[in-house]
N, C-alpha and C positions, 0 to 999 in steps of 0.2 A: 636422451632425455635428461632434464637437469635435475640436479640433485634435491629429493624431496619428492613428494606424491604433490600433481598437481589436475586439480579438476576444473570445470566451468561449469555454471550454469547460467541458461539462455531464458530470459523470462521476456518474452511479447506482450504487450500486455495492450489492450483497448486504447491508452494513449501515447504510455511511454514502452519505451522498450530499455532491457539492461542486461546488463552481461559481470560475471562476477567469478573472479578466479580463487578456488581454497587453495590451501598450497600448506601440506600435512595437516595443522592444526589451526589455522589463521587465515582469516582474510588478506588477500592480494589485489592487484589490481581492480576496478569497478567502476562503471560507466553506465549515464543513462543516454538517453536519448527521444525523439519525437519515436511512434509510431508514425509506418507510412501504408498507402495500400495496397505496398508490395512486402508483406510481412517475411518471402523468403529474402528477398534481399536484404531488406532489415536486420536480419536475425545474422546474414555472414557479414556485414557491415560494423553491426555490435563486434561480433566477436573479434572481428580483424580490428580494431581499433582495441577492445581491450589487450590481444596480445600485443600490439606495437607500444600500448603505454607503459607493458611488463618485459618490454625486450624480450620477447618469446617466439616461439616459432609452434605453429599448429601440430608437430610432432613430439614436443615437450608436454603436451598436455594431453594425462593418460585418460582422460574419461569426461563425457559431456550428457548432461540433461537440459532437454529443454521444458520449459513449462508456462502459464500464460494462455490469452486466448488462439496465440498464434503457435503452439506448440505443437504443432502439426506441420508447420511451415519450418522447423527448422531439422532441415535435412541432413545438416549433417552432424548431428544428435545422436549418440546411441538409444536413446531411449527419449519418451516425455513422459510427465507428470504433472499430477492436478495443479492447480495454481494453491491448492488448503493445504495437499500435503508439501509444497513448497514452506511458503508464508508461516506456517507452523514448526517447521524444521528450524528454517531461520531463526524464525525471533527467539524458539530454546535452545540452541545452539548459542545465540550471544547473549541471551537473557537466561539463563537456567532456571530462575526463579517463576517463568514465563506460565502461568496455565488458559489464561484466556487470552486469545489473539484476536483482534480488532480488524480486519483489513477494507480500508478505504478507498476503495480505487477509481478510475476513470469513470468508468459506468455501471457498476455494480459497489456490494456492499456486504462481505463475508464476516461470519465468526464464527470460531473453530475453538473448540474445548480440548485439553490437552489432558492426559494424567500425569503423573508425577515424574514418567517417564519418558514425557513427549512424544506419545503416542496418540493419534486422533479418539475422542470419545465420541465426537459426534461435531458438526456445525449445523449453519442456517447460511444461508443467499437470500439478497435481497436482489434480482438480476431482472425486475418486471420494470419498476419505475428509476428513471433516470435522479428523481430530484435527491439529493444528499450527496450525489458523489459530483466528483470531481466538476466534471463536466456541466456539471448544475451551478457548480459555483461558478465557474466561467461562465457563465449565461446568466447570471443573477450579476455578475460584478460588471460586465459588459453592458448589460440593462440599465446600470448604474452608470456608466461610464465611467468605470473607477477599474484601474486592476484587483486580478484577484489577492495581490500580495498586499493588496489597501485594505483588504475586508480584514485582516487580522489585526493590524495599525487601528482600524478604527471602533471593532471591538472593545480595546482598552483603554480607549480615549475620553472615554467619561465613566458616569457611575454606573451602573448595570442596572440596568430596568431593561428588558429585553420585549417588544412588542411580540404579542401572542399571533402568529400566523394561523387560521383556519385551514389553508387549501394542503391537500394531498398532491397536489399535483404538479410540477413544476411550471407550468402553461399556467395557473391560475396561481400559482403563489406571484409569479412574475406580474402579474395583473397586482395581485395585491401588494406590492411592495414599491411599486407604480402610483398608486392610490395612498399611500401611507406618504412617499416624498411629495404629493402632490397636496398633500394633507398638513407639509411643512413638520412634520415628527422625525425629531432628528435624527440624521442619518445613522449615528452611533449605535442606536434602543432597536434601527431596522435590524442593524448587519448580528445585533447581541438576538435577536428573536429568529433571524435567518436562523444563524449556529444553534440555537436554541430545538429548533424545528427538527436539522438533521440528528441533535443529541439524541431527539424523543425515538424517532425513526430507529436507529440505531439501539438506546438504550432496549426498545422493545425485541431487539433481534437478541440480544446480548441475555435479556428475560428468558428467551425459550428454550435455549444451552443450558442455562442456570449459571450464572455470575461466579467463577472460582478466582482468586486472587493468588497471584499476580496477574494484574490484565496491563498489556499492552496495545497500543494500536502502532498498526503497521500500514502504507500506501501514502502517493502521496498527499493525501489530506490529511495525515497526522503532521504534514510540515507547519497545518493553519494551527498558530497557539489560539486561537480562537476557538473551533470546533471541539480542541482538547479540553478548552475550559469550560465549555457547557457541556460537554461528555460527561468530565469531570463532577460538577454540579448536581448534574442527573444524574450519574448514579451515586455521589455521592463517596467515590472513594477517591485515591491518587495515582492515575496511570503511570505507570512504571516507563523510564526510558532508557535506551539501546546508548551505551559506551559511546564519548563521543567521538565523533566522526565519522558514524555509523551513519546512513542516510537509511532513514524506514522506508524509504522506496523504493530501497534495493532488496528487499526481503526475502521476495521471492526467487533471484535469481541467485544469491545468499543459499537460499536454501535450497534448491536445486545443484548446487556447485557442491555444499557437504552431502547428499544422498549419492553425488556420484562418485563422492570417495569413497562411500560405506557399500557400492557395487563395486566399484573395481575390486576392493579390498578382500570383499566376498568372490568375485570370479576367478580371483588371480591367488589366493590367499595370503 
């Protein structure tokens, strides 16, 4: 084994998949990728590309968690865990200041309260409706014919006036955002009232935790400076962000990677 304690963790997750090596105190190597709908081979695929990007060899690394929807798929895993106790690990591990975690992802919509010790207090999921996460925004930017990486470029592109969206639904917000460009309401006031929409969505999940600061968001949708900014707005404070070169959409596998240093550490003393 090489010199140093070194762990992974394997996070699957509904769109992306990642893989992330701790190595005693620090982040190492880290990798995303597509999910596919063969989430076992995803899962050894991840991880054989992250140890080739660390010159490492799968006996070097004393300990693995996977975590994610697919964490059951990855077999050769000592263990899994929650994708909250993940995402939570994580973001207080690089954020210490960290009490509310934000997590944004493919098709769901988590927040997780911390105490002072980064320990879970409690969260909320939002795992019933598609519209706010990821995969909504693909479907809304598509509908658009615009990439999803436009909706944040156009966000900031004019003055905020953000158009009030009515529908819960993401089938009928798509109807109505349809009817607003066909209304000639410029595209800008749409995509600031979209982000506006999944703020509210969210901020009310973030309500039933109860709001402790430092809050974070983590997944890929905190990559949209857009959603940050009407997050922001709604509730009204300044999301906290991860050291750079940190991708927040590695969070979970991040955090998975230090839980299976703090088990080996514990098995092995």
């Amino acid at each position: 084994m090489k010199d140093g304690l070194i762990t992974a963790g394997i996070d699957i997750g509904s769109t992306t998949s990642k893989a992330a090596l701790w190595i005693d105190d620090h982040l190492g190597s880290h990798i995303i990728g597509p999910s596919t709908t063969n989430p076992r081979a995803t899962a050894r695929e991840c991880y054989e590309r992250v140890l080739q990007d660390a010159g490492l060899q799968d006996d070097d690394v004393a300990y693995i968690v996977g975590t994610g929807y697919g964490r059951a798929k990855v077999s050769f895993a000592h263990e899994n865990i929650s994708e909250l106790s993940a995402h939570g690990r994580g973001a207080k591990t690089l954020l210490p200041s960290a009490r509310t975690v934000i997590d944004i992802g493919g098709q769901d919509t988590k927040v997780v309260l911390l105490d002072a010790g980064g320990q879970m207090l409690e969260y909320v999921m939002n795992d019933k409706c598609a519209a706010g996460t990821g995969r909504f925004l693909d479907f809304i930017a598509r509908s658009l014919g615009i990439s999803v990486e436009d909706l944040e470029k156009l966000h900031a592109s004019g003055d905020y006036q953000p158009v009030r969206l009515s529908s819960m639904c993401s089938v009928f917000i798509e109807s109505e955002v349809i009817n607003l460009v066909n209304d000639e309401v410029p595209l800008p006031f749409i995509v600031q009232g979209l982000h506006q929409s999944i703020a509210s969505r969210v901020a009310a999940l973030v309500k039933r935790v109860g709001l402790v600061e430092d809050v974070v968001i983590t997944g890929g949708v905190a990559k949209n400076a857009g959603v940050v900014d009407a997050l922001q707005r709604n509730l009204r404070i300044t999301l906290k962000t991860f050291p750079d070169g940190v991708d927040p959409q590695m969070m979970g596998g991040i955090g998975a990677a230090v839980i299976a240093g703090e088990k080996y550490i514990k098995q092995n003393g």
